[in-house]
Biopython code that builds the backbone (N, CA, C, O; Angstrom):
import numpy as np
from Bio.PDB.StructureBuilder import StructureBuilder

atoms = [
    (1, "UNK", "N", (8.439, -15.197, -16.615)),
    (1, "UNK", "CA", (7.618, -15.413, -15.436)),
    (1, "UNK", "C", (6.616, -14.275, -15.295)),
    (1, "UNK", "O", (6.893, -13.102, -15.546)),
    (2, "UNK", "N", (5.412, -14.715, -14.868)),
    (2, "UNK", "CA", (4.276, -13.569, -14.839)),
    (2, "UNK", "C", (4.048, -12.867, -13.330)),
    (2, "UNK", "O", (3.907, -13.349, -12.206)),
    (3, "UNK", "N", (4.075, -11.712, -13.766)),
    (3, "UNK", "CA", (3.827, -10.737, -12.314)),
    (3, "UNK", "C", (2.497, -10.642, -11.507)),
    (3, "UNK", "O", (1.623, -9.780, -11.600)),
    (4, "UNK", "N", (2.557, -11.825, -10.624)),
    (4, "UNK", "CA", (1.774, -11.806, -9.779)),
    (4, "UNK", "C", (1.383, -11.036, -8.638)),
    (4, "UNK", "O", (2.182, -10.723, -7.756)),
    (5, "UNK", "N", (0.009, -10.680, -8.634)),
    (5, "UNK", "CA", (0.185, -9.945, -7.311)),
    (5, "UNK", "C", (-1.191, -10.468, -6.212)),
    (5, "UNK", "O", (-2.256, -10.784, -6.742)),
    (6, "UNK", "N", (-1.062, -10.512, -4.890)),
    (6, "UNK", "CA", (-1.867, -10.978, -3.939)),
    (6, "UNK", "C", (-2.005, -9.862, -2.962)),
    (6, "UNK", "O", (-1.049, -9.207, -2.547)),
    (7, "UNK", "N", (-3.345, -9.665, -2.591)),
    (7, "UNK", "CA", (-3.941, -8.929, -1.553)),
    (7, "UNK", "C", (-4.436, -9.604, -0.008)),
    (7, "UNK", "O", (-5.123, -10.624, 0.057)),
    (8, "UNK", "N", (-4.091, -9.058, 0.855)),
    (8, "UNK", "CA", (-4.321, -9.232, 1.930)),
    (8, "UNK", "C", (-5.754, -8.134, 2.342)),
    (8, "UNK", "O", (-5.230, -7.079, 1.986)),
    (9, "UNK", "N", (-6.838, -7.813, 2.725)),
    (9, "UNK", "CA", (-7.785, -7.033, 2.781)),
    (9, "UNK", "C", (-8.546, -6.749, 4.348)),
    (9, "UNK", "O", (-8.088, -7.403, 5.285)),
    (10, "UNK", "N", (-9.294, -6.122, 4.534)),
    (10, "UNK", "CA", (-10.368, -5.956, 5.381)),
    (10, "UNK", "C", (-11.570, -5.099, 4.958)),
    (10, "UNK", "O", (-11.521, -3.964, 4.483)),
    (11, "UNK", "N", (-12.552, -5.772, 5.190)),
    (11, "UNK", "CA", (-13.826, -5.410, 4.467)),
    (11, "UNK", "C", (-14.301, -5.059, 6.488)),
    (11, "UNK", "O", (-13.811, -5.429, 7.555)),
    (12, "UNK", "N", (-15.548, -4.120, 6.057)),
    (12, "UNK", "CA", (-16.450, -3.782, 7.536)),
    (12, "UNK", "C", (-18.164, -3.441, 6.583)),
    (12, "UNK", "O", (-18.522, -3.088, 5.459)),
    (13, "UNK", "N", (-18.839, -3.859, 8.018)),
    (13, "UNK", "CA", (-20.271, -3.392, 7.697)),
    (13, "UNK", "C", (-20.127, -1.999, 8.351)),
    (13, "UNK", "O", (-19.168, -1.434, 8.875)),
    (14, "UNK", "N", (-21.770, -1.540, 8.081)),
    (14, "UNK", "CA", (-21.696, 0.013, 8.196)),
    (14, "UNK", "C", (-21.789, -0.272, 9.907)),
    (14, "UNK", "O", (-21.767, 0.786, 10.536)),
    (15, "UNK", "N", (-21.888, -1.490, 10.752)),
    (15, "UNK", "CA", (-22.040, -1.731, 11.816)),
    (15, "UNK", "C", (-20.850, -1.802, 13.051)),
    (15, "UNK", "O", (-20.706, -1.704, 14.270)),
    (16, "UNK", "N", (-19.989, -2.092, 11.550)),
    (16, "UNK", "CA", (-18.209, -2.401, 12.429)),
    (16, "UNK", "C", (-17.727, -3.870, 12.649)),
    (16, "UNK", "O", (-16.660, -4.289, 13.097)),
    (17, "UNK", "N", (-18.924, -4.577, 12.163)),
    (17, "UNK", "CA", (-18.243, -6.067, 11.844)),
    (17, "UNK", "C", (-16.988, -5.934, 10.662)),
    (17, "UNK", "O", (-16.786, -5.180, 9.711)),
    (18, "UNK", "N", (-16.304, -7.046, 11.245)),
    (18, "UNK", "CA", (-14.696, -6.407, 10.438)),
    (18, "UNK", "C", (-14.872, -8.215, 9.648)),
    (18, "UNK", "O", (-15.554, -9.083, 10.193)),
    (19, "UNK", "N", (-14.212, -8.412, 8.512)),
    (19, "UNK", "CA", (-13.587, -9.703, 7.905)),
    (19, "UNK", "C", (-12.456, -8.977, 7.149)),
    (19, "UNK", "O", (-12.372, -7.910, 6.541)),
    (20, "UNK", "N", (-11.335, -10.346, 7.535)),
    (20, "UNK", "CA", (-10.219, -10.664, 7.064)),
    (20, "UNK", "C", (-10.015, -10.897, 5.634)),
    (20, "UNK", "O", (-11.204, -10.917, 5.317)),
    (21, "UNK", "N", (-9.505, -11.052, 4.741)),
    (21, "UNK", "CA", (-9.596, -11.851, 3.823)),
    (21, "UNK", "C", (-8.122, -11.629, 2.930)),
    (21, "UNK", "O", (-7.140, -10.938, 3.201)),
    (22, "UNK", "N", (-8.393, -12.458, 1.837)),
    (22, "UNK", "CA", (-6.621, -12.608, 0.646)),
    (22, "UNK", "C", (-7.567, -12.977, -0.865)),
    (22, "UNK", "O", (-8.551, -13.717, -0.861)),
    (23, "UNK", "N", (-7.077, -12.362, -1.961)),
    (23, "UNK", "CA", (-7.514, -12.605, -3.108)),
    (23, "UNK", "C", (-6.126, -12.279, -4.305)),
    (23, "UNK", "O", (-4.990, -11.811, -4.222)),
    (24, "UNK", "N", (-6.843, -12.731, -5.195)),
    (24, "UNK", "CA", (-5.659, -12.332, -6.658)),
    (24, "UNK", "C", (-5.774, -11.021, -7.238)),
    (24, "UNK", "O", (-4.980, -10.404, -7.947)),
    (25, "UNK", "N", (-7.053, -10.674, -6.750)),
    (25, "UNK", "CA", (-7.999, -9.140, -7.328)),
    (25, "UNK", "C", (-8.650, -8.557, -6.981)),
    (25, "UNK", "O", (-9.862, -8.723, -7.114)),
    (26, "UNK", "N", (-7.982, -7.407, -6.249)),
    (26, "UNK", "CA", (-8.970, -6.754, -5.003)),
    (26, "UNK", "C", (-9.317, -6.014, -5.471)),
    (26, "UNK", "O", (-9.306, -4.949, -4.853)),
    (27, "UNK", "N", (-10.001, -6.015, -7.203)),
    (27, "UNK", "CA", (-10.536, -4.966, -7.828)),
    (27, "UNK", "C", (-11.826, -5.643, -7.679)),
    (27, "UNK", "O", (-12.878, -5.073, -7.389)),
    (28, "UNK", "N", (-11.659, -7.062, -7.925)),
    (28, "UNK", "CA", (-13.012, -8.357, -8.640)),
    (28, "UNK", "C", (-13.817, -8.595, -6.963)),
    (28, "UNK", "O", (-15.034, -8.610, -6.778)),
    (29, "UNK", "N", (-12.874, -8.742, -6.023)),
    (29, "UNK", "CA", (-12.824, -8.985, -4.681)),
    (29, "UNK", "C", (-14.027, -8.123, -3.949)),
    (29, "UNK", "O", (-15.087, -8.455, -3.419)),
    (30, "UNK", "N", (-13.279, -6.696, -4.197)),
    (30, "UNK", "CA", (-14.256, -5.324, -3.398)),
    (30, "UNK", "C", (-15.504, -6.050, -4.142)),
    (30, "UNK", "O", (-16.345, -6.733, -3.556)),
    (31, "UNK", "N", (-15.477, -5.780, -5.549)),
    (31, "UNK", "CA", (-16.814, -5.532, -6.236)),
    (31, "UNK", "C", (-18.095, -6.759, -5.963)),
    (31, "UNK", "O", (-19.270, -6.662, -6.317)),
    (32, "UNK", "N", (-17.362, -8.056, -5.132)),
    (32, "UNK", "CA", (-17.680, -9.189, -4.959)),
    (32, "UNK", "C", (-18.932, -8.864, -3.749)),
    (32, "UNK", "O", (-20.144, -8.982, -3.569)),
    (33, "UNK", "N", (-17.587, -8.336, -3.043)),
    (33, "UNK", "CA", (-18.384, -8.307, -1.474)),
    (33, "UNK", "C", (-19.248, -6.983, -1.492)),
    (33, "UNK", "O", (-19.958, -6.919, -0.488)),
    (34, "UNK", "N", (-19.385, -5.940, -2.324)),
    (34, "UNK", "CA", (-20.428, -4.416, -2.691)),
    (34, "UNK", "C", (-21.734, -5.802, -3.079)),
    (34, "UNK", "O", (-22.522, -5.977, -2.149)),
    (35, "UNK", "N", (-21.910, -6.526, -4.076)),
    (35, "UNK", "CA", (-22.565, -6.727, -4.448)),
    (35, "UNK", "C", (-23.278, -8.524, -3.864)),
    (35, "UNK", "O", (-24.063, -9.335, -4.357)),
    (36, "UNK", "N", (-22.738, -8.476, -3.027)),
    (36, "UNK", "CA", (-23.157, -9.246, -2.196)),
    (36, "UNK", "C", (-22.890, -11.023, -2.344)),
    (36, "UNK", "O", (-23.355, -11.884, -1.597)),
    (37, "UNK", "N", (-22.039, -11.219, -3.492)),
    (37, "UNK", "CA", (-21.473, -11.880, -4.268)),
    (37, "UNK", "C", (-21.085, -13.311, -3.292)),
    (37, "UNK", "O", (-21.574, -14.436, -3.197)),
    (38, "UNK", "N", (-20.122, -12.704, -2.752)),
    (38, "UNK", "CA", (-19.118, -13.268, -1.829)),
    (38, "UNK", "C", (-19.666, -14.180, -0.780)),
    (38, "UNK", "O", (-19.225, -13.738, 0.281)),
    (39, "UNK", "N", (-20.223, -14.971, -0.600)),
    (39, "UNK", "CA", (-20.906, -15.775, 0.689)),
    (39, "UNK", "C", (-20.228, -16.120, 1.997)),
    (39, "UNK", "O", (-19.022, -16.194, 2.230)),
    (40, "UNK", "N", (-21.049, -16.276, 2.639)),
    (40, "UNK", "CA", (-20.573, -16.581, 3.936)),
    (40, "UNK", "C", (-20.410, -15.498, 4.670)),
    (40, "UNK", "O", (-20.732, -14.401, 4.213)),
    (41, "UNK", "N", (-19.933, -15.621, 5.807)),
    (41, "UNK", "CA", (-19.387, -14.538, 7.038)),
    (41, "UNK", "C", (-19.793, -13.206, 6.982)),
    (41, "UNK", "O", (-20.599, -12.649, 7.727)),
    (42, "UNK", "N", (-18.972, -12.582, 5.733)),
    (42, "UNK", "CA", (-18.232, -11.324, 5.020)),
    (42, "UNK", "C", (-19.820, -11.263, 4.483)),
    (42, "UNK", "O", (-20.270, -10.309, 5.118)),
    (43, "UNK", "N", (-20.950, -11.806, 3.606)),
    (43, "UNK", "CA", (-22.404, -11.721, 3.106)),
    (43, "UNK", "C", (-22.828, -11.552, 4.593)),
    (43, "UNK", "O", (-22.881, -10.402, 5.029)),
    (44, "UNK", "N", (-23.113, -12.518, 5.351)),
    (44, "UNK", "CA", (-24.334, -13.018, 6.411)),
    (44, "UNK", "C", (-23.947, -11.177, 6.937)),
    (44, "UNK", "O", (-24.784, -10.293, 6.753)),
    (45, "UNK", "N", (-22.919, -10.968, 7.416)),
    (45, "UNK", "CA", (-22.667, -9.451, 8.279)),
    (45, "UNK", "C", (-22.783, -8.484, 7.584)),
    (45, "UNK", "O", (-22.622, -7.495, 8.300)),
    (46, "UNK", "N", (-23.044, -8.107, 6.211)),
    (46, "UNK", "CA", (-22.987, -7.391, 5.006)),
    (46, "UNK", "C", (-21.617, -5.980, 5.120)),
    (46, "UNK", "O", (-21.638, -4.770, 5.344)),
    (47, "UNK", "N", (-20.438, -7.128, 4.785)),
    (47, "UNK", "CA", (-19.483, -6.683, 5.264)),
    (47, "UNK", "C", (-19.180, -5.928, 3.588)),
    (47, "UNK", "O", (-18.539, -6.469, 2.687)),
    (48, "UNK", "N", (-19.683, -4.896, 3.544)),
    (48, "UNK", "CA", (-19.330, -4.554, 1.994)),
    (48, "UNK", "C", (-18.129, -3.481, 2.154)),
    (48, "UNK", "O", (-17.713, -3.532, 0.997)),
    (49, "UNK", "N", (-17.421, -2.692, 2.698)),
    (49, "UNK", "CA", (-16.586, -1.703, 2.405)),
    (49, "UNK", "C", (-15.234, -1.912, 2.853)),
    (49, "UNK", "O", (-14.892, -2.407, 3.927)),
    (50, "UNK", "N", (-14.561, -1.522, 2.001)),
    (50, "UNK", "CA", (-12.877, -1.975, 1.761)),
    (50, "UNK", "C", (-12.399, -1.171, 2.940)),
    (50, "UNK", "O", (-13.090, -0.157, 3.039)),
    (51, "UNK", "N", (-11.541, -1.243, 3.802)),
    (51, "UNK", "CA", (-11.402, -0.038, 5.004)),
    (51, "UNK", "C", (-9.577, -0.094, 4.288)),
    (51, "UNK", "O", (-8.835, 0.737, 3.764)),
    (52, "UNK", "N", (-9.497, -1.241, 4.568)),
    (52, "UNK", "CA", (-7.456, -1.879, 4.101)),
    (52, "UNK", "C", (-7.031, -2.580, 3.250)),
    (52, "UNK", "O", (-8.033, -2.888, 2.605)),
    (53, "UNK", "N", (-6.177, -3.055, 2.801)),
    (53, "UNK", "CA", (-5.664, -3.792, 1.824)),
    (53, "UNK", "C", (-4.228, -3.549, 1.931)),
    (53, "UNK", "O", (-3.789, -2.517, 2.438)),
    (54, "UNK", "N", (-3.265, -4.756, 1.324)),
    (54, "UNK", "CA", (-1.794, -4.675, 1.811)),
    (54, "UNK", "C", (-1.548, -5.622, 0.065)),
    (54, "UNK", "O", (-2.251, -6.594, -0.212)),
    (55, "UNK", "N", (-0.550, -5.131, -0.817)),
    (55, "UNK", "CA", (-0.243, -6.065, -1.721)),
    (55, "UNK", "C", (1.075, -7.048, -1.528)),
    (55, "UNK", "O", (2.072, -6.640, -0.932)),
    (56, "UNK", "N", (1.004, -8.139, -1.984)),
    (56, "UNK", "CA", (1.959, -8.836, -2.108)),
    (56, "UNK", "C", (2.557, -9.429, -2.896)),
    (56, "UNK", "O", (1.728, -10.238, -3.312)),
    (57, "UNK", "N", (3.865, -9.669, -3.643)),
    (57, "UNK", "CA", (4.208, -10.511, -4.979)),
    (57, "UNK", "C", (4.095, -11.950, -4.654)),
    (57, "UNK", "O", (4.078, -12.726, -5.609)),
    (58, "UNK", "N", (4.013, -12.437, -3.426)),
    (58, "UNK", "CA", (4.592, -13.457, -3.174)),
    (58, "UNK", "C", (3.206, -14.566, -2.162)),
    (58, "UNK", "O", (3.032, -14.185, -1.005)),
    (59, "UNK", "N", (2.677, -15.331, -2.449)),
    (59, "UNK", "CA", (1.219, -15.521, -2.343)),
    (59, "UNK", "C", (1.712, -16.481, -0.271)),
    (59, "UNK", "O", (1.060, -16.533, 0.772)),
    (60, "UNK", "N", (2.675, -16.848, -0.539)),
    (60, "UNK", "CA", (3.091, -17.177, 0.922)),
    (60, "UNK", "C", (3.226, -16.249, 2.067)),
    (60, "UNK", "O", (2.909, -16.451, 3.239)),
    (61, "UNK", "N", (3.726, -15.245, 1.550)),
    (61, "UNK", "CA", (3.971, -14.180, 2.346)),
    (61, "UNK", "C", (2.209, -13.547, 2.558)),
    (61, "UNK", "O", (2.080, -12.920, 3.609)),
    (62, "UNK", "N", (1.304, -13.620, 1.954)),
    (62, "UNK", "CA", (-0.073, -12.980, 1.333)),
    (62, "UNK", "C", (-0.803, -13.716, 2.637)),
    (62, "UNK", "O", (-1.375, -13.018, 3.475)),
    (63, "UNK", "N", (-0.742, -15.367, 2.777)),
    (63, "UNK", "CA", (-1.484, -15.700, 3.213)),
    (63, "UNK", "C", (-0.957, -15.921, 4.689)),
    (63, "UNK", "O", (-1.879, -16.196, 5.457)),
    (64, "UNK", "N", (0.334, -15.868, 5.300)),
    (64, "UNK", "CA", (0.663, -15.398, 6.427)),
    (64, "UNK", "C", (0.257, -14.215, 7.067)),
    (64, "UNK", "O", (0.107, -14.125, 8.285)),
    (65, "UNK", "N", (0.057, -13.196, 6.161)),
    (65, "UNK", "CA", (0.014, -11.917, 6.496)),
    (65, "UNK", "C", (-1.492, -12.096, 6.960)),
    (65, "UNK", "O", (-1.865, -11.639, 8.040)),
    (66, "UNK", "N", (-2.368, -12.797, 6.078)),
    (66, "UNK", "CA", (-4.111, -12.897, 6.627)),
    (66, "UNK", "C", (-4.031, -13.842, 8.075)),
    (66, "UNK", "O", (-4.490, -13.578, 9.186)),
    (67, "UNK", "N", (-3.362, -14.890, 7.665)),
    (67, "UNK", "CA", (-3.525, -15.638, 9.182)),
    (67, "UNK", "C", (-3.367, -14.359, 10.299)),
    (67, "UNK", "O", (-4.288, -13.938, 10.998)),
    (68, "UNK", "N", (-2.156, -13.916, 10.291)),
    (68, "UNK", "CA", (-1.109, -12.887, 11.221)),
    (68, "UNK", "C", (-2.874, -12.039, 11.453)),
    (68, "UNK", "O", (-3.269, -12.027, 12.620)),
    (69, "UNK", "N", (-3.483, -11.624, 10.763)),
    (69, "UNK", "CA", (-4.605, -10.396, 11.078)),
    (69, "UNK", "C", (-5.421, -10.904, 11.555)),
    (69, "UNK", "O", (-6.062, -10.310, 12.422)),
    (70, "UNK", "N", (-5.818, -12.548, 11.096)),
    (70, "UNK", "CA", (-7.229, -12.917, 11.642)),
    (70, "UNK", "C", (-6.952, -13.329, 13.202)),
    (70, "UNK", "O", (-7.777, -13.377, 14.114)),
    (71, "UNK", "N", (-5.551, -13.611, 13.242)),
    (71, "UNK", "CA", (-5.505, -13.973, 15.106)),
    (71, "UNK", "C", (-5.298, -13.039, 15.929)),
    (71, "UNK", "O", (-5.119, -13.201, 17.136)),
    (72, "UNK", "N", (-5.309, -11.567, 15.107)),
    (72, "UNK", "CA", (-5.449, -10.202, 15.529)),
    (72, "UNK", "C", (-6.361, -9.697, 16.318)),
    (72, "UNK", "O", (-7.452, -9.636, 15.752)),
    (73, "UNK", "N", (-6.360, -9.150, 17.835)),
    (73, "UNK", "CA", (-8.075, -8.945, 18.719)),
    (73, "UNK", "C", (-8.197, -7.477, 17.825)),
    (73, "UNK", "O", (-7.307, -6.756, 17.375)),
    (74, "UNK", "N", (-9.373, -7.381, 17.780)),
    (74, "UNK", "CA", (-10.041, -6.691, 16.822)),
    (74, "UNK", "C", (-9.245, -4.710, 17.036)),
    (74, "UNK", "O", (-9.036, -3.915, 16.120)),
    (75, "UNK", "N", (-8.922, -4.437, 19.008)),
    (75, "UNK", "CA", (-8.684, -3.271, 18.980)),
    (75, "UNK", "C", (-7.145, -2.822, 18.138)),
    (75, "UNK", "O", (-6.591, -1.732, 17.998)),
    (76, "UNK", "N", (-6.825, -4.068, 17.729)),
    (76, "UNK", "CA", (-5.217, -4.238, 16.801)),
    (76, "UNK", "C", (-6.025, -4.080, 15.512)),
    (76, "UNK", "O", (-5.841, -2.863, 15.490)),
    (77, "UNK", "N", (-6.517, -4.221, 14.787)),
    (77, "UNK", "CA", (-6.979, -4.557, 13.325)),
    (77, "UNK", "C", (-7.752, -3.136, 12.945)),
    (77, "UNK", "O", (-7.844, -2.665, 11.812)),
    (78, "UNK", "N", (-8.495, -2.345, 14.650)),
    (78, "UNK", "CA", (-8.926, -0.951, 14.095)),
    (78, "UNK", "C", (-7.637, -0.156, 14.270)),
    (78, "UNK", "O", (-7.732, 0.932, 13.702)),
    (79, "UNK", "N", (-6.440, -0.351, 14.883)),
    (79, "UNK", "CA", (-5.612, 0.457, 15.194)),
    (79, "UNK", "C", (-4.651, 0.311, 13.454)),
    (79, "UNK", "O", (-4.102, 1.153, 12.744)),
    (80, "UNK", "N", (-4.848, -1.219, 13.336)),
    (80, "UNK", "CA", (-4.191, -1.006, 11.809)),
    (80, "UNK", "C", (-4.630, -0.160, 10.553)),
    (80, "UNK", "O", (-3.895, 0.401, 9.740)),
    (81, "UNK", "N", (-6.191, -0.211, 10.598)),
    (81, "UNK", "CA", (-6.547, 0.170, 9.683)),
    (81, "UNK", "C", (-6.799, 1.641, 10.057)),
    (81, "UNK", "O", (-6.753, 2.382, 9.074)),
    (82, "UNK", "N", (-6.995, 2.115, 10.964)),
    (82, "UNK", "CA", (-6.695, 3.971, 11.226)),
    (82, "UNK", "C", (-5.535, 4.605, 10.955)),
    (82, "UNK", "O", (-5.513, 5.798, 10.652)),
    (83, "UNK", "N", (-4.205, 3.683, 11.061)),
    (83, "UNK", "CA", (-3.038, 3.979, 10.749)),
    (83, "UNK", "C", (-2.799, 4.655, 9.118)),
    (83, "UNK", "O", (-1.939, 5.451, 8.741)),
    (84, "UNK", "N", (-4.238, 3.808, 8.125)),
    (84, "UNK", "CA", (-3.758, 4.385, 6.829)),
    (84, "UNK", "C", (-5.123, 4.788, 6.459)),
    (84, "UNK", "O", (-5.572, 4.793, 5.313)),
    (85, "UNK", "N", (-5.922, 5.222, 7.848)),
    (85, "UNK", "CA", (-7.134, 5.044, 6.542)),
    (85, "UNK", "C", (-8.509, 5.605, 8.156)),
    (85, "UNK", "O", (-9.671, 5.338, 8.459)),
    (86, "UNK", "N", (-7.376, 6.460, 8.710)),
    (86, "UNK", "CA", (-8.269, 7.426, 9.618)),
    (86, "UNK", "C", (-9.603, 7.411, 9.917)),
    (86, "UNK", "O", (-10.027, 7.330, 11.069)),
    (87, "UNK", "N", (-10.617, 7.522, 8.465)),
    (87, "UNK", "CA", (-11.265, 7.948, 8.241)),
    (87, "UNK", "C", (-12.707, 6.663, 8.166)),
    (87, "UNK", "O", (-13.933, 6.739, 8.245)),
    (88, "UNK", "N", (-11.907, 5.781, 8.015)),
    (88, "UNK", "CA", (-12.705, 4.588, 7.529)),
    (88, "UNK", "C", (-13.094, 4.575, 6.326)),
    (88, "UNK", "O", (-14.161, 3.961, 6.361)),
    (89, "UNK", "N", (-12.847, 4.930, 5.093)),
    (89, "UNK", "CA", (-13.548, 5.540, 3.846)),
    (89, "UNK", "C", (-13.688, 4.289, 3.318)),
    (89, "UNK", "O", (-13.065, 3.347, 3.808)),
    (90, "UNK", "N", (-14.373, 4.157, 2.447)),
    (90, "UNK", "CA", (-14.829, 2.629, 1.375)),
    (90, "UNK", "C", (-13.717, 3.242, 0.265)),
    (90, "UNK", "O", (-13.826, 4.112, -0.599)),
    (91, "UNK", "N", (-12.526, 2.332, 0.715)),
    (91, "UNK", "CA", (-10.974, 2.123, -0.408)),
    (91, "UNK", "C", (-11.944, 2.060, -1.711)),
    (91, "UNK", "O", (-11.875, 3.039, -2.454)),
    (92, "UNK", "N", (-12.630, 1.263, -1.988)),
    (92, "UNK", "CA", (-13.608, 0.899, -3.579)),
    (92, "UNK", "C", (-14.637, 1.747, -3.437)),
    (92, "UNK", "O", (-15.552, 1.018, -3.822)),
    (93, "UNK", "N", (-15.023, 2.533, -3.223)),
    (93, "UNK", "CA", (-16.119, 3.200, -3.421)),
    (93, "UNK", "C", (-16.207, 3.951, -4.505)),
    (93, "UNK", "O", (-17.349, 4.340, -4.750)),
    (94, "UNK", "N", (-14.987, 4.435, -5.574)),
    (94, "UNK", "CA", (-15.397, 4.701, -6.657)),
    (94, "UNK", "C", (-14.738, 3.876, -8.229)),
    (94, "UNK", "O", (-14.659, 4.230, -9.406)),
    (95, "UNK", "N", (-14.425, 2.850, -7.593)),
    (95, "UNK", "CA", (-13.422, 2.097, -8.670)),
    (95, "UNK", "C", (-14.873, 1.510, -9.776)),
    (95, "UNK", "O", (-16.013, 1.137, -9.498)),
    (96, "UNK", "N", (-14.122, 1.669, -11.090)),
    (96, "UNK", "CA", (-15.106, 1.449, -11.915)),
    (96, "UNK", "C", (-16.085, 2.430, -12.668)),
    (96, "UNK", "O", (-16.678, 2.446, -13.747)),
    (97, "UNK", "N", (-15.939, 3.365, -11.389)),
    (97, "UNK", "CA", (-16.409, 4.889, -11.748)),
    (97, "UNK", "C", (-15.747, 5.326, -12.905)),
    (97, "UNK", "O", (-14.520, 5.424, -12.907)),
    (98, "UNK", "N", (-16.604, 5.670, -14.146)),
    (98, "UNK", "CA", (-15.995, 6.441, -14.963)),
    (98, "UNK", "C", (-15.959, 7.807, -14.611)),
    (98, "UNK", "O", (-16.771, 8.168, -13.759)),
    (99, "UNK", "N", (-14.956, 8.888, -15.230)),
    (99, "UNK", "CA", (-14.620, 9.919, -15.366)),
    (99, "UNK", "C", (-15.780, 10.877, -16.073)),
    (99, "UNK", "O", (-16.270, 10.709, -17.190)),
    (100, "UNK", "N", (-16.040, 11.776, -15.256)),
    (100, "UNK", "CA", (-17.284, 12.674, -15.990)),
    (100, "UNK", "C", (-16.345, 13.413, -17.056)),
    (100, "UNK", "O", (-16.949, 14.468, -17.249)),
    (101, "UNK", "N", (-15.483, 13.426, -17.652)),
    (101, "UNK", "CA", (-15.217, 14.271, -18.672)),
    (101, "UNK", "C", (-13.672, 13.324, -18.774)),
    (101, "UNK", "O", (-12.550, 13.661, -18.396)),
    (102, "UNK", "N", (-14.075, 12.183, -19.361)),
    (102, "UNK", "CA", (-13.248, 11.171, -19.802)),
    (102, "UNK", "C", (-12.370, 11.862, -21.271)),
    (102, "UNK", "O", (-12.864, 12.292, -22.313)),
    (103, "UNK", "N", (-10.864, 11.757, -20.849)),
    (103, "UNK", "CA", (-10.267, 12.645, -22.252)),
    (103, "UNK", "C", (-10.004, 13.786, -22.505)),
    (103, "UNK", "O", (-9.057, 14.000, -23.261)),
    (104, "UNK", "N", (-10.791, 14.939, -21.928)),
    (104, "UNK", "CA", (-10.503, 15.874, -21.627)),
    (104, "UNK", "C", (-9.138, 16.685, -20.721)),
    (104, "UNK", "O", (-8.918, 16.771, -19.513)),
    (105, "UNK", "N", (-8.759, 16.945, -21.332)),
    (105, "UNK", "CA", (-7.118, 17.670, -20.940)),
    (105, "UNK", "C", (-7.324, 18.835, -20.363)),
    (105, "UNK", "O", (-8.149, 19.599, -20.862)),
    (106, "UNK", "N", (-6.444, 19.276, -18.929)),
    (106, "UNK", "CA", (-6.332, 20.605, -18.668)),
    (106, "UNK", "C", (-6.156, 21.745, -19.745)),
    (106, "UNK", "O", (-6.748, 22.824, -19.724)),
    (107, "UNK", "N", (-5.181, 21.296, -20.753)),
    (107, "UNK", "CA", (-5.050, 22.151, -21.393)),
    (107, "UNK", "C", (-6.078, 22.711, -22.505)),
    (107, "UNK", "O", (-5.934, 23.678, -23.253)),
    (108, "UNK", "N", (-7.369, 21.639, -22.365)),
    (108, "UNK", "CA", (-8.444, 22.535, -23.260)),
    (108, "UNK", "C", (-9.135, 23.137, -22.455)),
    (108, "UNK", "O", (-10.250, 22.929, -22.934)),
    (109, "UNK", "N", (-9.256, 23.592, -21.788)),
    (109, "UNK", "CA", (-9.919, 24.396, -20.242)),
    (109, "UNK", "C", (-9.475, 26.084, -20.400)),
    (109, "UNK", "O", (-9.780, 26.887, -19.518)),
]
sb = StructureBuilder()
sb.init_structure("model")
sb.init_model(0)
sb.init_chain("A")
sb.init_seg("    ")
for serial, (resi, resn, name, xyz) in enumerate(atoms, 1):
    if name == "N":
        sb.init_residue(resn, " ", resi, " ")
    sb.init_atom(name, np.array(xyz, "f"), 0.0, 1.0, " ", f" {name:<3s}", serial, name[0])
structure = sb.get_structure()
């Protein structure tokens, strides 16, 4: 059996519009909604930065967990996402980023 995994997410504009969302790949997902990919809602508000994300093995449990957030009033959904993530930082903001000194070992330093 193959190891599945499902994301539960929240994307925000630099404005504070918040979207909900669930994917298979919240690597393909982030990079969807950075690049404007993603249509609808999450596009029209230019909801590009990852604030949360929650994984799941189990795609039932994945998409309860999004319902459970989207019927969430919004001062619950900033209180969730300050809980891990204070700061508001873009979770994807450097994924994909290569390493400026890719290979390089402490120990040649």
């Amino acid at each position: 059996m193959e190891d599945h995994r499902y994301f539960v997410y929240i994307v925000c504009s630099r404005s504070g519009t918040l979207y909900v969302g669930m994917t298979n790949s919240i690597y393909r997902r982030a990079s969807e909604h950075k690049s404007g990919e993603f249509e609808g809602f999450a596009s029209k508000y230019y909801c590009d930065r990852l604030v949360y994300y929650q994984s799941f093995d189990d795609v039932h449990k994945a998409i309860a967990r999004e319902k459970q957030l989207k019927g969430w009033v919004r001062r619950k959904k900033i209180a969730l996402i300050e809980s891990v993530n204070p700061r508001w930082q873009d979770l994807a903001e450097k994924w994909g980023a290569e390493m400026a000194f890719a290979g390089e070992s402490i120990k040649n330093k």
